[in-house]
mmCIF file of the C-alpha atoms, coordinates in Angstrom:
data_MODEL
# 
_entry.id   MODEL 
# 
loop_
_atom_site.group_PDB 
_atom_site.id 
_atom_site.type_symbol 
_atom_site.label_atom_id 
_atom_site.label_alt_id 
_atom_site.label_comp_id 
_atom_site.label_asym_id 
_atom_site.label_entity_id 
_atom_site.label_seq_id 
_atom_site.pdbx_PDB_ins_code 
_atom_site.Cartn_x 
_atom_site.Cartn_y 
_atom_site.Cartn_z 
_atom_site.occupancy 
_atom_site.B_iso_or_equiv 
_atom_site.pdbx_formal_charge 
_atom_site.auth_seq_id 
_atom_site.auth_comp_id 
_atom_site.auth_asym_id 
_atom_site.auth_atom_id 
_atom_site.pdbx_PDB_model_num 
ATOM 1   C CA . UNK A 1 1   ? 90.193 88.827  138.888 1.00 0.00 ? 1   UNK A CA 1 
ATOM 2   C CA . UNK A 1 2   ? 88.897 85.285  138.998 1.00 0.00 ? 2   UNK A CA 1 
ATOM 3   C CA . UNK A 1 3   ? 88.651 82.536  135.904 1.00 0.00 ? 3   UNK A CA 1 
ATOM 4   C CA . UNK A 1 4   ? 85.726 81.876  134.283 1.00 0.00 ? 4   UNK A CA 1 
ATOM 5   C CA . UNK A 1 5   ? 85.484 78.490  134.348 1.00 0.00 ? 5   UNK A CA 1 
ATOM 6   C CA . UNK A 1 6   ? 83.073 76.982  131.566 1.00 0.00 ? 6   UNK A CA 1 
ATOM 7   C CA . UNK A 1 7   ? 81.471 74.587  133.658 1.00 0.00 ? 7   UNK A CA 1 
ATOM 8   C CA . UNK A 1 8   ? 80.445 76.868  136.502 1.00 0.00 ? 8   UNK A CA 1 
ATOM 9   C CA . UNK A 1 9   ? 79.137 80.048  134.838 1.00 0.00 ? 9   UNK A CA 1 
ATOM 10  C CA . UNK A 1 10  ? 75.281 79.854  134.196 1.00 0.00 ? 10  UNK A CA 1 
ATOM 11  C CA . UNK A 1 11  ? 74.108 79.606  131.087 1.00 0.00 ? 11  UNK A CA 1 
ATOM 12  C CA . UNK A 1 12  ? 71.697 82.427  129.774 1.00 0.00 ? 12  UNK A CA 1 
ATOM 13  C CA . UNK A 1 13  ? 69.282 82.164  126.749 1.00 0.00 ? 13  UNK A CA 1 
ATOM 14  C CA . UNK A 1 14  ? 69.568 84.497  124.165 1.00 0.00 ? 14  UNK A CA 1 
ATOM 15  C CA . UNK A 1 15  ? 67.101 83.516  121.716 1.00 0.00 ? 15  UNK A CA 1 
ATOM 16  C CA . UNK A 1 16  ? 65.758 79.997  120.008 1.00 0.00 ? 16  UNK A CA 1 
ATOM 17  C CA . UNK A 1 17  ? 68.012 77.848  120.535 1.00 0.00 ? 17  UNK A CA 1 
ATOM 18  C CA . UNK A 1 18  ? 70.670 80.077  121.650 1.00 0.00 ? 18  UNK A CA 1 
ATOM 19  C CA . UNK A 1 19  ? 72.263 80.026  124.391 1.00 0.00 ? 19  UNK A CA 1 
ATOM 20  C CA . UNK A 1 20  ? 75.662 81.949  125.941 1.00 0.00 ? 20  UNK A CA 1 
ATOM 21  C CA . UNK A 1 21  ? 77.708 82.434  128.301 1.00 0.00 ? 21  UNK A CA 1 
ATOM 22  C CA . UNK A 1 22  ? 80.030 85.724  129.343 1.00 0.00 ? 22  UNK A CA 1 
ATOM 23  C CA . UNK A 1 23  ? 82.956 87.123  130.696 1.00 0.00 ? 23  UNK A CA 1 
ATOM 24  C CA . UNK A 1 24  ? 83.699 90.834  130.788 1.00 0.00 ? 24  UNK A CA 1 
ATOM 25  C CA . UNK A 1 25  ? 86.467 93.511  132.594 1.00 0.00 ? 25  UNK A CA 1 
ATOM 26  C CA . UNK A 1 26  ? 84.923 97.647  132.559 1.00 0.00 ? 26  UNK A CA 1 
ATOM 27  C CA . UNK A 1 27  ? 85.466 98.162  129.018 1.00 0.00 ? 27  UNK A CA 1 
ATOM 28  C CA . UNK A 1 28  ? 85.660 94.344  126.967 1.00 0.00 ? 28  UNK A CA 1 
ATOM 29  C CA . UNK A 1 29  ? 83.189 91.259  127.241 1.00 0.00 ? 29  UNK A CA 1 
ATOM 30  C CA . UNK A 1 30  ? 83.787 88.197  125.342 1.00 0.00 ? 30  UNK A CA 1 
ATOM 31  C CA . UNK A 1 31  ? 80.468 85.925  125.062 1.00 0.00 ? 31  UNK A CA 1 
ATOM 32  C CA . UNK A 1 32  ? 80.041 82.287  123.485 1.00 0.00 ? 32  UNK A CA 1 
ATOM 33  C CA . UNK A 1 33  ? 77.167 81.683  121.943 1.00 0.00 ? 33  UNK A CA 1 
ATOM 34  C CA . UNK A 1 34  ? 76.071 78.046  120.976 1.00 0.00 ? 34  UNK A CA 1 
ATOM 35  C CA . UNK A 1 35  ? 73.342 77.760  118.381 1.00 0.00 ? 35  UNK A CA 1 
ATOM 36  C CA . UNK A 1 36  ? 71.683 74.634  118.119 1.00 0.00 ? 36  UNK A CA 1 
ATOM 37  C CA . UNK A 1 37  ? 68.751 75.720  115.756 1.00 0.00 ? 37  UNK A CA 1 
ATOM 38  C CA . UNK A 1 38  ? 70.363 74.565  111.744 1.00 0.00 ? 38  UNK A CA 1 
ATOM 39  C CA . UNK A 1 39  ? 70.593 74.337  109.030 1.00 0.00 ? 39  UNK A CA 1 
ATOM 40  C CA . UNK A 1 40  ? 68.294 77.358  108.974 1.00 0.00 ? 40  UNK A CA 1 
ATOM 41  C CA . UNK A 1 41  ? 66.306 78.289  105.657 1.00 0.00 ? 41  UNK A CA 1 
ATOM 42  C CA . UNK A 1 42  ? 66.840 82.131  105.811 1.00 0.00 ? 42  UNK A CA 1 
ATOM 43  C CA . UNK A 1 43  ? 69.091 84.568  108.347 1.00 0.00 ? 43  UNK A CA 1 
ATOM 44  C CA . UNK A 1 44  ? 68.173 85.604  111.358 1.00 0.00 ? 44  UNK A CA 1 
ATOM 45  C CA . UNK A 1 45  ? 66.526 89.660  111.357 1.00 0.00 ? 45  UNK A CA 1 
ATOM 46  C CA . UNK A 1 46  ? 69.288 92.164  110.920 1.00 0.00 ? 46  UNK A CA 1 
ATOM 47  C CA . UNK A 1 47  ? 70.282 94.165  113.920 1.00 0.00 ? 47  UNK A CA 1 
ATOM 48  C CA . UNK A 1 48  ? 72.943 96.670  115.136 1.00 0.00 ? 48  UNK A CA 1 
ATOM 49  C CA . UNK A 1 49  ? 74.520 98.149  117.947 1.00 0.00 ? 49  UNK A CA 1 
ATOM 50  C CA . UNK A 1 50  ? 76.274 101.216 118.718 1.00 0.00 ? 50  UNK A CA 1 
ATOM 51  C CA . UNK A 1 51  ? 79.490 98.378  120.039 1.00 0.00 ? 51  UNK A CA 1 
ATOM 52  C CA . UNK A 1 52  ? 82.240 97.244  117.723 1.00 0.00 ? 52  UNK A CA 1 
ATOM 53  C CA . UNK A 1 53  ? 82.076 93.608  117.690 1.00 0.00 ? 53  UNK A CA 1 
ATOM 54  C CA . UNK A 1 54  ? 84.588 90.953  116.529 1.00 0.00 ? 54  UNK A CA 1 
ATOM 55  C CA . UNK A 1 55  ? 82.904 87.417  115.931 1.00 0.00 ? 55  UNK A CA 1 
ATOM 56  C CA . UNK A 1 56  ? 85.011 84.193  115.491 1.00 0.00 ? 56  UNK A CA 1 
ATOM 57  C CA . UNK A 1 57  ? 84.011 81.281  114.680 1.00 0.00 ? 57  UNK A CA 1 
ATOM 58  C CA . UNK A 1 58  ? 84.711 77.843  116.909 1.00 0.00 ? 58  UNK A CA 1 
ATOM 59  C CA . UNK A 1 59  ? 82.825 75.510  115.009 1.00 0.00 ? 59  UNK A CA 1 
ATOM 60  C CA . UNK A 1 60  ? 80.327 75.031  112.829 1.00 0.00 ? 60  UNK A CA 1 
ATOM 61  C CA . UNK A 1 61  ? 79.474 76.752  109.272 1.00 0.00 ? 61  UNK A CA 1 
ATOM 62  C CA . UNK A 1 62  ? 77.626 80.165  108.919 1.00 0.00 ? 62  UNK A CA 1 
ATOM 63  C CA . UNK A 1 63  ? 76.589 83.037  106.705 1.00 0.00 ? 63  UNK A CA 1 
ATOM 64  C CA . UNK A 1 64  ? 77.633 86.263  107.891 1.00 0.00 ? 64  UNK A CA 1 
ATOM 65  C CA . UNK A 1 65  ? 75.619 89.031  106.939 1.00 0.00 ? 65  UNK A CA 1 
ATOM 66  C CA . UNK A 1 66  ? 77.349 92.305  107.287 1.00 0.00 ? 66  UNK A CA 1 
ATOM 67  C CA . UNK A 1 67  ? 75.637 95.857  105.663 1.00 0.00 ? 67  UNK A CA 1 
ATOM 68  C CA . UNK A 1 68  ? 74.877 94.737  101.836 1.00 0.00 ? 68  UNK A CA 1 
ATOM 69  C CA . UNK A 1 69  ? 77.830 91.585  102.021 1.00 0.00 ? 69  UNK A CA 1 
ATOM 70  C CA . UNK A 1 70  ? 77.339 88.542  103.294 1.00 0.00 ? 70  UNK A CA 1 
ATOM 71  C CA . UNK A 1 71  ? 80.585 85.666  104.066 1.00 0.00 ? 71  UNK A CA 1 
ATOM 72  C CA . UNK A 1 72  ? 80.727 82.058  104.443 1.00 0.00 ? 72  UNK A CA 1 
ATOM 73  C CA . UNK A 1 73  ? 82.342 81.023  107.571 1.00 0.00 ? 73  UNK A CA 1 
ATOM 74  C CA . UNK A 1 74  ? 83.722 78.325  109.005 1.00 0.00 ? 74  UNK A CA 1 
ATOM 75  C CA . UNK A 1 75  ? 85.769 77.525  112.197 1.00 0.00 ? 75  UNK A CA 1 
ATOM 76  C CA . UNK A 1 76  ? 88.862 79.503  112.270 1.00 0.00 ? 76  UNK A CA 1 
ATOM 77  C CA . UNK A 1 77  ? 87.665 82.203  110.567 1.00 0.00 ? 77  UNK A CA 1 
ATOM 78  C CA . UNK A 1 78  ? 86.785 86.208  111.993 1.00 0.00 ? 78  UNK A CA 1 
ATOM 79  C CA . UNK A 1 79  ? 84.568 88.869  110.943 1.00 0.00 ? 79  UNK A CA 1 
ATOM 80  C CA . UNK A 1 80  ? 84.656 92.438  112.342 1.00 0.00 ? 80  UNK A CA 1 
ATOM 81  C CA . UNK A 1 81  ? 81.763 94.372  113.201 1.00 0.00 ? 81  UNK A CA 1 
ATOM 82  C CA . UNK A 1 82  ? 82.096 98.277  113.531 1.00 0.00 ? 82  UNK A CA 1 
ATOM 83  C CA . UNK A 1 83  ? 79.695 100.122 115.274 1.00 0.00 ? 83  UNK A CA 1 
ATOM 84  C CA . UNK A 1 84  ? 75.851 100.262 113.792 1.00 0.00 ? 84  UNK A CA 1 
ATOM 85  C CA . UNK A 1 85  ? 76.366 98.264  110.897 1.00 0.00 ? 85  UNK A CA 1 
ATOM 86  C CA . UNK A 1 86  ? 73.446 95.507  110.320 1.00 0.00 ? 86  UNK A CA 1 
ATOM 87  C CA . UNK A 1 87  ? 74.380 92.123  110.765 1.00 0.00 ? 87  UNK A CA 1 
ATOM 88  C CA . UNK A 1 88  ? 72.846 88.754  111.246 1.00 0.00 ? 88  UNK A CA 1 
ATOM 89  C CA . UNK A 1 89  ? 73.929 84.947  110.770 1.00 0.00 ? 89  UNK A CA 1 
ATOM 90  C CA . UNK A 1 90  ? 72.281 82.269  108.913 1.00 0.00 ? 90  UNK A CA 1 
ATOM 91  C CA . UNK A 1 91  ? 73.127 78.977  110.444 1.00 0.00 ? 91  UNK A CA 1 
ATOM 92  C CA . UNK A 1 92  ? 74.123 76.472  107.574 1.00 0.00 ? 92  UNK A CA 1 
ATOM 93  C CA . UNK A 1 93  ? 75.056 73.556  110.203 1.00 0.00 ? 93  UNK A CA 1 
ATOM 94  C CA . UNK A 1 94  ? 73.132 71.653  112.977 1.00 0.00 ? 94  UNK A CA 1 
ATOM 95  C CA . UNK A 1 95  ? 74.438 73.479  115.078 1.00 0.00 ? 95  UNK A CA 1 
ATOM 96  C CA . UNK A 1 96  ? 77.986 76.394  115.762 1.00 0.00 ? 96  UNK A CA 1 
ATOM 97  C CA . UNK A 1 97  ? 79.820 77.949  118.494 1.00 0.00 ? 97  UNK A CA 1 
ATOM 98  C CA . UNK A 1 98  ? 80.626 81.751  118.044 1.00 0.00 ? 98  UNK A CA 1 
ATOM 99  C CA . UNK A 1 99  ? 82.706 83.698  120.097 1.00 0.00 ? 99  UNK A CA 1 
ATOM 100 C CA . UNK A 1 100 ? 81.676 87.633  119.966 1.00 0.00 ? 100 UNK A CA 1 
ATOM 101 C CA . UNK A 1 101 ? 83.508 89.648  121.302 1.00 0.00 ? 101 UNK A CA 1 
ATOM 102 C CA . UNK A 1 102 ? 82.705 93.654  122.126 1.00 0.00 ? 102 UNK A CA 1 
ATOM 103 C CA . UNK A 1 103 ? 83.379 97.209  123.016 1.00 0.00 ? 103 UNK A CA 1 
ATOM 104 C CA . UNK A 1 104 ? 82.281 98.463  124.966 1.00 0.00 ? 104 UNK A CA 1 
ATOM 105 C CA . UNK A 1 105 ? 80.607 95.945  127.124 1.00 0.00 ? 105 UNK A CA 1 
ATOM 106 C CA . UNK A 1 106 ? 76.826 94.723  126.576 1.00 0.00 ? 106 UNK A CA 1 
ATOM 107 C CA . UNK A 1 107 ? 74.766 95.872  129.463 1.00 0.00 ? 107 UNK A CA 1 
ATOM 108 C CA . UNK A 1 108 ? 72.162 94.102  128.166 1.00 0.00 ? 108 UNK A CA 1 
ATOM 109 C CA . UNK A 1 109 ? 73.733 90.756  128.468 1.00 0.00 ? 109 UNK A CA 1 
ATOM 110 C CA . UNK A 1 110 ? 74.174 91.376  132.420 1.00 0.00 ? 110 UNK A CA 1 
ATOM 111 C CA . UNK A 1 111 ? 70.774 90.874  133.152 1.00 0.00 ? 111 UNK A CA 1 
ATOM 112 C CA . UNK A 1 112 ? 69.690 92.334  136.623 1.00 0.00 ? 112 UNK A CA 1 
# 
């Protein structure tokens, strides 16, 4: 297996001022997500997925939204996503990195 290095894997949009970038073996991907769009006014539309997720946070301050609770996080902190529970972010910075982590892997994110 080869490194990911930061500086050479391309970037991929993933949203309004969103962007990420991922690594992933068969079974685990790990994608950054910067967010550049804050402080935001309201949170972002719910959605869910049928992968557990694991979301921490690098920098920045958010509100996680998570079934009927929501959690003010900051960097250092984790939430835990299981599979299909609604979720969304409000971003209560400028801007925050997130690290999400999943199982299994997000096709979706591979693009063609």
């Amino acid at each position: 297996m080869n490194p990911v290095l930061a500086s050479q894997t391309p970037r991929q949009a993933a949203g309004a001022n969103k962007e990420r970038y991922l690594a992933h073996t068969d079974h685990l991907m790990m994608v950054v997500l910067d967010i550049s769009n804050g402080p935001q006014a309201a949170p972002d539309p719910p959605h869910h997925h049928i992968h557990e997720q694991i979301s921490y946070i690098v920098s920045g301050r958010v509100i996680f939204f998570l079934g009927d609770a929501h959690y003010e996080l900051g960097p250092g902190d984790m939430i835990a996503v299981p599979s299909d529970v609604p979720h969304c972010i409000q971003l209560l910075s400028e801007s925050a990195r997130v690290i999400d982590t999943f199982n299994p892997i997000r096709q979706e994110f591979l693009g063609s």
